[in-house]
N, C-alpha and C positions, 0 to 999 in steps of 0.2 A: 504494500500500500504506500502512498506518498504521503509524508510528512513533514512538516517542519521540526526541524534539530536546532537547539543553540546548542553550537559546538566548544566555546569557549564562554567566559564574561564577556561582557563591553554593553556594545547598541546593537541596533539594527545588523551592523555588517557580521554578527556572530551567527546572525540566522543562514539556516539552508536547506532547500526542499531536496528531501533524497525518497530514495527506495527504501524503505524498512523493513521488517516483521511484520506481521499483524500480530494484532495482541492474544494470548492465550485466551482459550474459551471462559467465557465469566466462569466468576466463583461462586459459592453460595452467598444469596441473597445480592447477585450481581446482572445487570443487564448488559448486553454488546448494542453498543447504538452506530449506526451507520450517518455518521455524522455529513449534515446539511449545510452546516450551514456555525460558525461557531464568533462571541464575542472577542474581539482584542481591549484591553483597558491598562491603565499605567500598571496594576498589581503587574503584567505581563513586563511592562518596562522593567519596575525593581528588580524582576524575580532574574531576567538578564542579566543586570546589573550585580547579580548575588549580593544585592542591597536588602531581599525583603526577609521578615523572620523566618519563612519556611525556603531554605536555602538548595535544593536539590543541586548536585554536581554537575558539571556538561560530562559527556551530551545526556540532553534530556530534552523529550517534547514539551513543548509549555501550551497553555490554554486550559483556562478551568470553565467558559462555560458554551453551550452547542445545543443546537436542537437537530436532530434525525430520527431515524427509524430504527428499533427493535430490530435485529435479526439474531439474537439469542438470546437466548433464557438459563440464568445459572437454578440450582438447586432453592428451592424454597420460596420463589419466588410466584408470586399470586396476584401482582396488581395490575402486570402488561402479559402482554401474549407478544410473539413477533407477529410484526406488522406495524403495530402499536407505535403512532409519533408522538414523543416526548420532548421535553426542554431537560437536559442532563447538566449536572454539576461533577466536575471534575477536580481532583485533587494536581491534577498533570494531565497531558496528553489529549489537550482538545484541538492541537492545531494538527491534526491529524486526521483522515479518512475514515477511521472504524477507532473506538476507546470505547472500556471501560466502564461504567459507573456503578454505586450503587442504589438500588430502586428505591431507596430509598428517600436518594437524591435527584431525584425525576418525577415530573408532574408532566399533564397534560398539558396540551398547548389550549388556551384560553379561546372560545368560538371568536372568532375574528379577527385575529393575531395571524399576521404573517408569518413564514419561519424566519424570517431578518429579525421580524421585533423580539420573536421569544428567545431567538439565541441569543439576545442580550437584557433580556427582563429579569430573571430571578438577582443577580448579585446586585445590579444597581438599587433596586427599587427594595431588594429583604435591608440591603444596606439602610439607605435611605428611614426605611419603616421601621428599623431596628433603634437608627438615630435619634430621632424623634419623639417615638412612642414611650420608649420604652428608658432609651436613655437622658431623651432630653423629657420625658415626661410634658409630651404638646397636650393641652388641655384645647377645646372649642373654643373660637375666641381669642384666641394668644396671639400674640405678634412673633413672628419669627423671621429671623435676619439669617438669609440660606446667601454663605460666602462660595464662588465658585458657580453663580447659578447656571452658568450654560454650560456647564461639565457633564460627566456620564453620570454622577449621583447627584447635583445641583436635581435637572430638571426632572426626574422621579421627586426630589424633595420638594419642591413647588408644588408639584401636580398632589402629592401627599397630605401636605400641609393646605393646601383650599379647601380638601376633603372635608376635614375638620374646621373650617370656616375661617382660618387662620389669615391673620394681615401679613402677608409675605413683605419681605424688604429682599430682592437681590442685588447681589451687587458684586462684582469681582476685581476691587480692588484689595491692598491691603491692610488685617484686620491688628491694632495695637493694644493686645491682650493687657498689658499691665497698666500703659496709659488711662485706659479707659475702664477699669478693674472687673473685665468681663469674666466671668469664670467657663473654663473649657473642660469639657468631658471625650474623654476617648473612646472608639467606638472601633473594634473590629468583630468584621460578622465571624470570621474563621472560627472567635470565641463561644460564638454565641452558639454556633453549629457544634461544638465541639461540650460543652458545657449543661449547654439546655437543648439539649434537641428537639426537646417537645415545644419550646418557645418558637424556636426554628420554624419549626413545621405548623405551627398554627399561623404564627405571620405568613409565611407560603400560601397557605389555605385561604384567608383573608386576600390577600395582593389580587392572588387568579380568579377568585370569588370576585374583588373589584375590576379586573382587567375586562375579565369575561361581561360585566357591563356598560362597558365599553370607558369607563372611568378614568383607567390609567393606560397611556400608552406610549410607549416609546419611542424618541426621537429618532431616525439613524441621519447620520449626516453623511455615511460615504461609506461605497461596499468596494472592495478589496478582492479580486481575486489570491487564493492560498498563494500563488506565487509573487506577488507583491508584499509579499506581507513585512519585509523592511520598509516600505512608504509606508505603510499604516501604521508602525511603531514610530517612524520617525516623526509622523504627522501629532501622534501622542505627546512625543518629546517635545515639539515645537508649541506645543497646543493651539495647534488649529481646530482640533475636534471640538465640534457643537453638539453634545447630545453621545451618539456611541458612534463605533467601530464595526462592522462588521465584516468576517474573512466569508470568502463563500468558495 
């Protein structure tokens, strides 16, 4: 199958489409998705970079998140059938033609969602909904200042934040945390997935419940065939990106 390898650290130029393997038959409680269609996002820049906490070695494929089709079924596995098009989350190996996942970490595609939008809906928007809800505690009513607003989580968190009746303030200039004694909270979903999974998976539930009402949807600003996929990183770098990324 062809994939994308970062061969070494650096940018863009570490990347390179070759011939691989395909991946061993899922595992238990594993799906093979035949990947459509998959998100690029900065997480992808760091992870280049062997900047971000989860540090895999080169070579490795990078891309965690993709919408395709089922074409196996590992052991125990009861919510797809092959055939079955899902949105997959990926620990590694979504710039790739066929990965992995577990069912766990795949939902359906929302009725009227493209495969562009959903290969890039779940991490913005659980991010985003994660931020907010739960960490920044958004009450009905609140005024909320979303820094970054036309980024890949900005415009999920506008869209989030009206939900809730909220006065958005965006703005993507920059923000002078001690000047102005604003208090900052951290937010990675990777924890949140890893911690509470059941919080995980009900914000999910919620999101595709609102998606699926046509509610929330995502931006794409520019699709990338797999073998450009250093202009798409580098467009990241530069940030020209309005909205998301998508490799197809």
């Amino acid at each position: 199958m062809r994939a994308v390898v970062c061969e070494a650290f650096g940018g863009p130029e570490v990347l390179a489409l070759r011939e691989v393997p395909e991946p061993p038959p899922p595992g238990a409680g594993e799906v093979q998705v035949r990947i459509r269609a998959r998100g690029a996002q900065y997480v992808d820049v760091l992870m280049l970079a062997g900047k971000y906490q989860f540090r895999p070695e080169p070579p490795f494929i990078p891309g965690s998140e993709a919408v395709g089709d089922v074409v196996a079924i590992g052991p125990d596995v009861t919510r797809f059938k092959i055939g079955d098009r899902v949105m997959s989350r990926h620990r590694l190996g979504a710039f790739a033609e066929l990965g992995n996942a577990s069912a766990e970490n795949c939902d359906s595609i929302p009725a009227g969602m493209s495969l562009e939008e959903a290969a890039v809906f779940r991490g913005a928007y659980s991010t985003a909904y994660h931020a907010l809800l739960q960490r920044g505690r958004l009450k009905e009513g609140d005024r909320v200042l979303i820094h970054g607003a036309a980024g890949g989580i900005g415009i999920p968190a506008i869209q989030i934040a009206k939900l809730f009746d909220a006065e958005v303030i965006a703005i993507a200039s920059t923000n002078y945390l001690l000047i102005k004694g604003i208090e900052a909270i951290g937010v990675r979903i990777g924890g949140l997935n890893e911690a509470h999974p059941e919080i995980a998976a009900a914000n999910t539930k919620a999101l595709v419940d609102l998606a699926a009402q046509g509610k929330l949807k995502p931006r794409i600003w520019r699709r990338f065939p797999l073998s450009e996929v250093a202009e798409a990183v580098q467009a990241l770098i530069d940030r020209k990106v309005i909205g998301k990324v998508v490799l197809e």
